[in-house]
RODO-2510 file (C-alpha; in nm, 4 decimals, decimal comma):
residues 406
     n   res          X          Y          Z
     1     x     9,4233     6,7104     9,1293
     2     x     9,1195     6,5766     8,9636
     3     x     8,8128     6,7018     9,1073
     4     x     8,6951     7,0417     9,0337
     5     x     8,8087     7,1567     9,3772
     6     x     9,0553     7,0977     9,5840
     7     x     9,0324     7,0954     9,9904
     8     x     9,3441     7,1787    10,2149
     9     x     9,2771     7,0208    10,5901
    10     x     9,4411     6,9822    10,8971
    11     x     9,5682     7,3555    10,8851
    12     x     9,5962     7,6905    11,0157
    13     x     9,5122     8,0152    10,8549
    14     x     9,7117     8,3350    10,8528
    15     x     9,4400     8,5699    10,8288
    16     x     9,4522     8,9534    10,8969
    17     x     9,7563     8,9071    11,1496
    18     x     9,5923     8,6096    11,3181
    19     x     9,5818     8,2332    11,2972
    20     x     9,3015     8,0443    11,2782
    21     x     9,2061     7,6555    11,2428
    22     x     9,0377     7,6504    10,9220
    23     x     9,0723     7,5014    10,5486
    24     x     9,1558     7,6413    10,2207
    25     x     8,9283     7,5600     9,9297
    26     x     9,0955     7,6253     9,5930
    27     x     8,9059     7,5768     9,2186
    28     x     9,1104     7,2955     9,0151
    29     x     8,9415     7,5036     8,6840
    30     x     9,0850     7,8367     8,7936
    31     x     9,3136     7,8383     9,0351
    32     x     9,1408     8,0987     9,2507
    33     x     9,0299     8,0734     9,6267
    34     x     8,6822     7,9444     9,6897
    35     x     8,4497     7,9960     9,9909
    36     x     8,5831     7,7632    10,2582
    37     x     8,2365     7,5715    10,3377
    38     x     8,0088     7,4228    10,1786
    39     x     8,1694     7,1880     9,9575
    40     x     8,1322     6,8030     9,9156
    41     x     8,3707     6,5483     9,7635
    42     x     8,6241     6,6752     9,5571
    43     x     9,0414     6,6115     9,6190
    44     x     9,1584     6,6846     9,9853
    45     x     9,4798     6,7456    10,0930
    46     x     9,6162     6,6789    10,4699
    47     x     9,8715     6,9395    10,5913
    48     x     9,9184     6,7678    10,9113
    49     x     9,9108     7,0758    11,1037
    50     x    10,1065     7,3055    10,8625
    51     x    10,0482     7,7024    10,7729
    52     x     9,8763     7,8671    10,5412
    53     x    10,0006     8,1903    10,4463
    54     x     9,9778     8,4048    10,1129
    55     x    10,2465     8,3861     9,8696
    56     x    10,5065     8,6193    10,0167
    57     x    10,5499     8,9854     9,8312
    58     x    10,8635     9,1120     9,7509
    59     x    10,8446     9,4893     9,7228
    60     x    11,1887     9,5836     9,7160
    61     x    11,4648     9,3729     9,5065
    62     x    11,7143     9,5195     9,2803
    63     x    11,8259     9,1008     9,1819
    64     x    11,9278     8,7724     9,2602
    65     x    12,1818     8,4873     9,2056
    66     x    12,4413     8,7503     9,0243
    67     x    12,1244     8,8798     8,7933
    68     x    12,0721     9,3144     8,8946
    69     x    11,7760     9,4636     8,6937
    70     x    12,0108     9,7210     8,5400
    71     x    12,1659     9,4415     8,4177
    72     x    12,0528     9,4691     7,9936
    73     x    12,2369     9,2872     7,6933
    74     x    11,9259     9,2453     7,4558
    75     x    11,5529     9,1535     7,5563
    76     x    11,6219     8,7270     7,5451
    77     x    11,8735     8,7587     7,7674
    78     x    11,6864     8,9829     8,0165
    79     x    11,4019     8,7465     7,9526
    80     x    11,5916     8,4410     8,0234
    81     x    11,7545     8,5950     8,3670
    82     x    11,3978     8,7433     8,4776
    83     x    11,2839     8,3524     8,4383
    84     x    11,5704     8,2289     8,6230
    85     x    11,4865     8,4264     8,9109
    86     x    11,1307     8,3951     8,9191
    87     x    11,1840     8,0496     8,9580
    88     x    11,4026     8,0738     9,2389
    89     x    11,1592     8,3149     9,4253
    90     x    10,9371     8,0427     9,5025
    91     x    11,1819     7,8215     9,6661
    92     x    11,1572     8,1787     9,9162
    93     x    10,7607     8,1434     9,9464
    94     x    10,8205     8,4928     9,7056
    95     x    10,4722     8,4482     9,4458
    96     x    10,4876     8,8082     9,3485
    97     x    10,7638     9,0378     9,2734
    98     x    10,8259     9,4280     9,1884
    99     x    11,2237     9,4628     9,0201
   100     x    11,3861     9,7618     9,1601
   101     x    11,5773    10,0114     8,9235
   102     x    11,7747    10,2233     9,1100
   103     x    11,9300    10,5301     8,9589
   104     x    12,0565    10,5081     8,6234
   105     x    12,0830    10,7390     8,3161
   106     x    11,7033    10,8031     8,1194
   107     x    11,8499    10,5956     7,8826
   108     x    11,9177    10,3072     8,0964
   109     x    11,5740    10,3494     8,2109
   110     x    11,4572    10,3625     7,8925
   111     x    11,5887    10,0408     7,7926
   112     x    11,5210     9,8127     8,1019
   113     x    11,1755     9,9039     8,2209
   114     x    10,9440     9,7757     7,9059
   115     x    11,1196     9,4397     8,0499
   116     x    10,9577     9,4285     8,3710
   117     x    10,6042     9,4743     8,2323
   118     x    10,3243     9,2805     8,5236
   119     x    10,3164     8,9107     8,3697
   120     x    10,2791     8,5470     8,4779
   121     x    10,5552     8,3554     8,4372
   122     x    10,4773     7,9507     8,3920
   123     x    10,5162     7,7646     8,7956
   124     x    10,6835     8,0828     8,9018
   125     x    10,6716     8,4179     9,1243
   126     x    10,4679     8,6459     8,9126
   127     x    10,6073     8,9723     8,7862
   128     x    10,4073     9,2755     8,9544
   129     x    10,6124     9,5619     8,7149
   130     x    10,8805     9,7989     8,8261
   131     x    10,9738     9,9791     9,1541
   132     x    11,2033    10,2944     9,0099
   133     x    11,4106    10,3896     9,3256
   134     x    11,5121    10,7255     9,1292
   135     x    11,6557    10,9226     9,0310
   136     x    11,4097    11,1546     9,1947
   137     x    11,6598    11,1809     9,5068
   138     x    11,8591    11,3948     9,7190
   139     x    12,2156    11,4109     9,7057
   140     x    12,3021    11,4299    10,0748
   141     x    12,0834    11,0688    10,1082
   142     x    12,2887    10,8890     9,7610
   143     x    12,3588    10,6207     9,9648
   144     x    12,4850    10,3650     9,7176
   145     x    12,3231    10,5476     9,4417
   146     x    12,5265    10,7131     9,2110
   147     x    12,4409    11,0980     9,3204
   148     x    12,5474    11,2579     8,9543
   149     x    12,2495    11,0539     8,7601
   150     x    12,0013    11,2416     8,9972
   151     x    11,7351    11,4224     8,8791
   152     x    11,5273    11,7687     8,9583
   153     x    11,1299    11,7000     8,8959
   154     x    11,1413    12,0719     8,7855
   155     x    11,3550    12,0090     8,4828
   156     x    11,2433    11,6571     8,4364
   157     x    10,9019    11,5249     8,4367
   158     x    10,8572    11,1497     8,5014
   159     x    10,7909    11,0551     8,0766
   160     x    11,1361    11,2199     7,9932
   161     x    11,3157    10,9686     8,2784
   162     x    11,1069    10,6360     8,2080
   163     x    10,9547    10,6546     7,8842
   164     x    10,5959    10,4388     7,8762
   165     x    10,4889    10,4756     8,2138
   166     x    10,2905    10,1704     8,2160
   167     x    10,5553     9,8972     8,3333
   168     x    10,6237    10,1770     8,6633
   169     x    10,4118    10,1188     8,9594
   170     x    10,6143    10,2318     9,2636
   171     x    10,8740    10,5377     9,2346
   172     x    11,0794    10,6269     9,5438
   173     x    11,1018    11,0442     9,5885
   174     x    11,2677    11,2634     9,8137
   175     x    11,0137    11,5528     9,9242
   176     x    11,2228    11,8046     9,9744
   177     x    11,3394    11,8340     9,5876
   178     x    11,1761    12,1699     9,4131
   179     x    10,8572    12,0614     9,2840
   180     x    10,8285    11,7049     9,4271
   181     x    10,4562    11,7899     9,4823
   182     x    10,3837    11,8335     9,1380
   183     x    10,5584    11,4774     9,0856
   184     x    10,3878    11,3474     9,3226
   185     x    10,0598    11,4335     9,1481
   186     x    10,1757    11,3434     8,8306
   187     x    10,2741    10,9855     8,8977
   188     x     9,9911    10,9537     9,1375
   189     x     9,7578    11,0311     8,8937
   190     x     9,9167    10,7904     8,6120
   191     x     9,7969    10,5366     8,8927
   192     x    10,1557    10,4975     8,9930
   193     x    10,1990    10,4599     9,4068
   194     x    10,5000    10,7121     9,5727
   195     x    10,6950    10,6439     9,8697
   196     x    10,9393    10,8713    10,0144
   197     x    11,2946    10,8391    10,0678
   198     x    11,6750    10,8857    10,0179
   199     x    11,5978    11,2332    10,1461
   200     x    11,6366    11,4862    10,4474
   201     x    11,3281    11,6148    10,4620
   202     x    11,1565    11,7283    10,7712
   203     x    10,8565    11,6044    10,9211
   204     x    10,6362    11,8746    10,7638
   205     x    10,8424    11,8312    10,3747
   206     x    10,6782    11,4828    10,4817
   207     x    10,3794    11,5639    10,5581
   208     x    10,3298    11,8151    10,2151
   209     x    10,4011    11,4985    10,0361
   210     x    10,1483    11,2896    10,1727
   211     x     9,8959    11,5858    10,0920
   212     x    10,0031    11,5565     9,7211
   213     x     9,9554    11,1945     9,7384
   214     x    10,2090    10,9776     9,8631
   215     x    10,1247    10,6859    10,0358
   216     x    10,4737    10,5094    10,1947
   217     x    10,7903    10,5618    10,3041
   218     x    11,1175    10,3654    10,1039
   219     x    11,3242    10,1284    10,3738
   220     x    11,2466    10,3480    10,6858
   221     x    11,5256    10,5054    10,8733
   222     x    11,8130    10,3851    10,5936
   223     x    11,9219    10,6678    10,3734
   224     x    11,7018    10,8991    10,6301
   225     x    11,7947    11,1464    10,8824
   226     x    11,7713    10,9753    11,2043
   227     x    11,4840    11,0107    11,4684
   228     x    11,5093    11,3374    11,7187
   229     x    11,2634    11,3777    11,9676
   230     x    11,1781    11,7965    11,9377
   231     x    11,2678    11,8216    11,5227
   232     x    11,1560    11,4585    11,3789
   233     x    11,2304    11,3701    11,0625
   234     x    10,9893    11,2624    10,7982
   235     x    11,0098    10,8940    10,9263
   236     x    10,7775    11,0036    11,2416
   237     x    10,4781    11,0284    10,9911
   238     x    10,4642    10,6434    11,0544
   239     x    10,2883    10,7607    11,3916
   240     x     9,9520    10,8685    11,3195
   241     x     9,8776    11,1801    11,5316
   242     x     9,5284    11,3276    11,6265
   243     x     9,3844    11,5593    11,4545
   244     x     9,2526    11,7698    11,7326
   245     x     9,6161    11,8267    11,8890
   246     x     9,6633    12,0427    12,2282
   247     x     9,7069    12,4001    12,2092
   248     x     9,9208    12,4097    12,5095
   249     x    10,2315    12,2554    12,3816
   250     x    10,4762    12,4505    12,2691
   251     x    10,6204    12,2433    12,0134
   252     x    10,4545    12,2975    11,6874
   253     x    10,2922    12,0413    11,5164
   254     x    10,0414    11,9316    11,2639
   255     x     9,7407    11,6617    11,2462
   256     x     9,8725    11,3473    10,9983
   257     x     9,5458    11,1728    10,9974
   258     x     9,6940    10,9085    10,6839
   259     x    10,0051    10,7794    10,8285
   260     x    10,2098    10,6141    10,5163
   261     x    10,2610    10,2663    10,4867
   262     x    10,6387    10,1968    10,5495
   263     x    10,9236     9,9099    10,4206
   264     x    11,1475     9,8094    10,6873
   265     x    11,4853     9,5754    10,6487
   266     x    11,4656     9,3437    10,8921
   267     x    11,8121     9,2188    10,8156
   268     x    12,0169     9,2734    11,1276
   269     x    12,2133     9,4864    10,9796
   270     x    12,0087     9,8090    10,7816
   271     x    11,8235     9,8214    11,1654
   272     x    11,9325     9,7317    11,4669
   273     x    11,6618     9,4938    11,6154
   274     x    11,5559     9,7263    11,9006
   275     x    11,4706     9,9942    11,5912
   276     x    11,2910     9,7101    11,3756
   277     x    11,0734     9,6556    11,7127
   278     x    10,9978     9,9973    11,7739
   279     x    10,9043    10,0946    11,4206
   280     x    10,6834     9,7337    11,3996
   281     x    10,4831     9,8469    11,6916
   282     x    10,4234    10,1873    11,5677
   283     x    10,1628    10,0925    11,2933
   284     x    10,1659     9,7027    11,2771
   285     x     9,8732     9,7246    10,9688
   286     x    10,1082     9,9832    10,7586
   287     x    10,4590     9,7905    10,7904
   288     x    10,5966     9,6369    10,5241
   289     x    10,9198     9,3704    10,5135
   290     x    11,1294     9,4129    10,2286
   291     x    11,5063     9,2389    10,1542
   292     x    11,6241     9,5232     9,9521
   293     x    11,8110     9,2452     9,7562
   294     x    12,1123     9,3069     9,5062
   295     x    12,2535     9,0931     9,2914
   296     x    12,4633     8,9053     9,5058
   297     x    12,2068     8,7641     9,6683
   298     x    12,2077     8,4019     9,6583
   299     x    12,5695     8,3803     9,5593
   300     x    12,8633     8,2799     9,7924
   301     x    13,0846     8,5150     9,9961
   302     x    13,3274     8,7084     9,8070
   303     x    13,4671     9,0527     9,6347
   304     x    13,2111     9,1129     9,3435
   305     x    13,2514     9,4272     9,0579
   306     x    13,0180     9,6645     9,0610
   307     x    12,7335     9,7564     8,7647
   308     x    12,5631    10,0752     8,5986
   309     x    12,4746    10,1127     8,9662
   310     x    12,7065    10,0533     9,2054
   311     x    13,0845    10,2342     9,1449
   312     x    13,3652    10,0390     9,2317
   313     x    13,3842     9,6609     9,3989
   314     x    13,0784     9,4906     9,6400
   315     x    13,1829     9,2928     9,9038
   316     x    12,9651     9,0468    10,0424
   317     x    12,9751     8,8797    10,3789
   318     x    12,6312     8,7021    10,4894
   319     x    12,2878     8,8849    10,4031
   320     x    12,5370     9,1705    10,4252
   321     x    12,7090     9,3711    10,1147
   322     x    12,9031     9,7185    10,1484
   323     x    13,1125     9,9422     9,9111
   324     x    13,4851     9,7937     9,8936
   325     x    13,7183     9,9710    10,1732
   326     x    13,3985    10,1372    10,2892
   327     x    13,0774    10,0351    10,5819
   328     x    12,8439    10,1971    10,2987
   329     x    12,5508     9,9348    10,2367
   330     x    12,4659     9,8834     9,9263
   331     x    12,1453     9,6365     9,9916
   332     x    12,0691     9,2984    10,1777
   333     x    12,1011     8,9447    10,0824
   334     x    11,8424     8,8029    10,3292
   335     x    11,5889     8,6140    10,2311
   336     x    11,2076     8,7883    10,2903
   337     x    11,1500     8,4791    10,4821
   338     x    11,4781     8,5157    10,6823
   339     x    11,3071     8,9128    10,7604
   340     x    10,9713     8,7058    10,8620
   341     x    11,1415     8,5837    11,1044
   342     x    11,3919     8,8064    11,2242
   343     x    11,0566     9,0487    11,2685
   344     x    10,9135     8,7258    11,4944
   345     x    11,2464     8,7471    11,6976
   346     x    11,3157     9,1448    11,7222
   347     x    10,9626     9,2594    11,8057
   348     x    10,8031     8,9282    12,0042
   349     x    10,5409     8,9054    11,7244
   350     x    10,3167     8,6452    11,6034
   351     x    10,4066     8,4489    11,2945
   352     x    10,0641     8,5057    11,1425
   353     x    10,1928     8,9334    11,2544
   354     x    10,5266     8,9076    11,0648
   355     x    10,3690     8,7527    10,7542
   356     x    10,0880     8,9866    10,7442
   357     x    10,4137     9,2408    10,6837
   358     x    10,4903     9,0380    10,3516
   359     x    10,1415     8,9768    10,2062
   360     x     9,8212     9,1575    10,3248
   361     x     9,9848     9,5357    10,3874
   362     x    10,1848     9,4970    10,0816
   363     x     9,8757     9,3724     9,8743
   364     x     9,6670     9,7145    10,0211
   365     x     9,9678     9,9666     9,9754
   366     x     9,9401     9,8664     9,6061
   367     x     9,6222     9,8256     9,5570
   368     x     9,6264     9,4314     9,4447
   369     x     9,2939     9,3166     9,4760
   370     x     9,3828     8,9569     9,3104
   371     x     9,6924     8,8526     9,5784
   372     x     9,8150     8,8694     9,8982
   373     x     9,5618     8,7301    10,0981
   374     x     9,3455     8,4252    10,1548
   375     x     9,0182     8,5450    10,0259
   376     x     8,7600     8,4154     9,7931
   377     x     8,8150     8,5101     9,4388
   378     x     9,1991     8,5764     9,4999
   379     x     9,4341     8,4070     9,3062
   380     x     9,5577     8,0515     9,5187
   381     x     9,9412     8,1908     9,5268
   382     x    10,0126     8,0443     9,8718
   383     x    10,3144     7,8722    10,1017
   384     x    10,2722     7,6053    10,3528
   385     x    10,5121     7,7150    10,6682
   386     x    10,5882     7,5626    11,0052
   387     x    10,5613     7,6990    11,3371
   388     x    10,8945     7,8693    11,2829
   389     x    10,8024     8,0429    10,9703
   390     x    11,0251     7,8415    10,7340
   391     x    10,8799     7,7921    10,3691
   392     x    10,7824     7,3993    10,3194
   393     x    10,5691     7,4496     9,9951
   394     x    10,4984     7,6962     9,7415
   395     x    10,1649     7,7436     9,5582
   396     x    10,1060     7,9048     9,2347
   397     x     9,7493     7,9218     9,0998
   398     x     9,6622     7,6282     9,2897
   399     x     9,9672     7,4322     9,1885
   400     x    10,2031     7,3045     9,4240
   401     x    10,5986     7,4353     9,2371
   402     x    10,7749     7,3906     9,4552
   403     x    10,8591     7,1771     9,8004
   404     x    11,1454     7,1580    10,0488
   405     x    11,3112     6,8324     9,9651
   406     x    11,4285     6,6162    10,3449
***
């Protein structure tokens, strides 16, 4: 591209959960998003019809093609794997990526996180910093963490766990654990987001941790209590609920004016599709797909040893990867464009709807004001789609890295 500008035609939109026949206009100089009128000459690009969506969001990945973020030898090594797989993200539409620690030892921690600092990485998905999925959890939600690395926030405040808490900017907390308020605060006010999960809590443990500043809920309804209609669980605070209730019902309940944004795995397997539908439709602007990825995703079918992580063998069959000799899930191996569209096929919603689940909510949960959507003075991280939501190109910066070959 030669001019100073550079005009995408002949396309459609995805803006705020809608489509709309328009064109991009991206600066050559800095790779940002320009006004879309008002321009003359410069390059011009015909999409014959395509999509224009943001650069897909991954919120939730603990690795990729047999790389885990646990996964340490020495920093060049690390380096070299986090390159590997940035690359790879944006043959996925993925421009932006958080790695996922789960639980491991402060140590482990210790030694991994300065790794995942927020950086560009040359004609690839950018790194966003770390999601720490720990070990601020309760024991009778492990899941496929490993339950005796867990931690109390009374005995062990967040700097003791992680070190520099610069590279953290999402930690997953259960809100029943003694003190979890005071955590809350604590990472909220280091500017660090917290969503709930691997927990038991009630509705109103729930609801005290929103009050103290958490803003999401971790993969909604996995590693949760399920949903009972008189005693709901914490994952009912998706529902906003007025805050003038009636005084004539006689089951207690309080006003939850800030309903949390929440990650869903629209895998077909974490949710079954009629649950993906329901909780999609009960706060379309606060959902938020995530693949949960581990390590295995993008490699073939097979028996796999586990990591710092994960004890004993993975076994992975699809997008799908349990404990050996066991139906315990251990994370998904679905692409987030496979969950686009699985969202499009479980709930009946618009493509411009599902992808709004992968870019725009994402982008406001945490706070990015320079991604995630199609707005002047954004950075150009975009993908061209097709009417079936399957990733054609992939834009970084205004660059085109990557295209599906015939």
């Amino acid at each position: 591209m030669s001019g100073w500008f550079t005009t995408f035609m002949n396309c459609r939109l995805c803006l705020h959960g809608e489509l709309v026949e328009d064109q991009l206009v991206v600066s050559d100089e800095t790779g940002k998003i320009l006004k879309r009128t008002g321009y003359i000459g410069g390059e011009a690009i015909d999409l014959e019809g395509g999509i224009i969506a943001p650069g897909f969001l991954e919120l939730q990945t603990n690795g990729v093609l047999g790389f885990h973020f646990t996964h340490f030898e020495n920093d060049e090594k690390y380096e070299q794997q986090l390159e590997k797989i940035a690359k790879f993200y944006t043959s996925q539409g993925v421009t932006g990526f958080w790695g996922t620690v789960p639980t491991v030892s402060p140590d482990h921690f210790q030694k991994v996180l300065p790794s995942l600092r927020p950086r560009s990485i040359p004609n690839s998905a950018s790194l966003l910093g770390a999601h720490a999925e720990g070990p601020y959890l309760h024991i009778s939600k492990a899941g496929a963490h490993n339950p005796s690395l867990f931690q109390l926030p009374a005995e062990n405040p967040p700097s003791s766990v992680y070190g520099d808490l610069s590279t953290v900017k999402l930690v997953t907390v259960a809100p029943e654990l003694e003190r979890s308020s005071s955590l809350i605060s604590q990472l909220t006010k280091a500017g660090i987001k917290v969503s709930l999960g691997h927990s038991s809590a009630t509705y109103d443990e729930g609801l005290t941790a929103i009050s103290a500043g958490a803003t999401a809920l971790t993969h909604t309804l996995n590693a949760m209590p399920p949903l009972h209609h008189r005693s709901p669980p914490f994952a009912a605070l998706i529902s906003p609920t007025s805050p003038s209730l009636p005084t004539s019902t006689s089951l207690t309940a309080k006003p939850n004016p800030n309903p949390p944004y929440y990650s869903l795995i629209a895998d077909g397997h974490h949710l079954h599709p009629s649950i993906v539908s329901l909780l999609y439709r009960a706060n379309p602007s606060k959902c938020v797909l995530v693949t949960d990825s581990v390590e295995l995703a993008g490699l073939q079918d097979g028996v796999y040893e586990g990591h710092a992580q994960v004890e004993g063998r993975q076994v992975k069959e699809g997008s799908r990867v349990v404990k050996e000799g066991t139906e315990t899930l251990i994370g998904g191996c679905a692409s987030l464009q496979e969950c686009v569209r699985n969202l499009m096929a479980f709930s009946s919603c618009t493509l411009a709807e599902a992808v709004r689940c992968v870019t725009e909510n994402i982008a406001d949960m945490m706070g990015d004001h320079t991604r995630g959507k199609l707005e002047e003075g954004r950075r150009a991280d975009f993908v061209v789609l097709d009417d079936e939501g399957e990733v054609l190109q992939t834009w970084i910066a205004g660059a085109k890295v990557w295209e599906k070959q015939d």
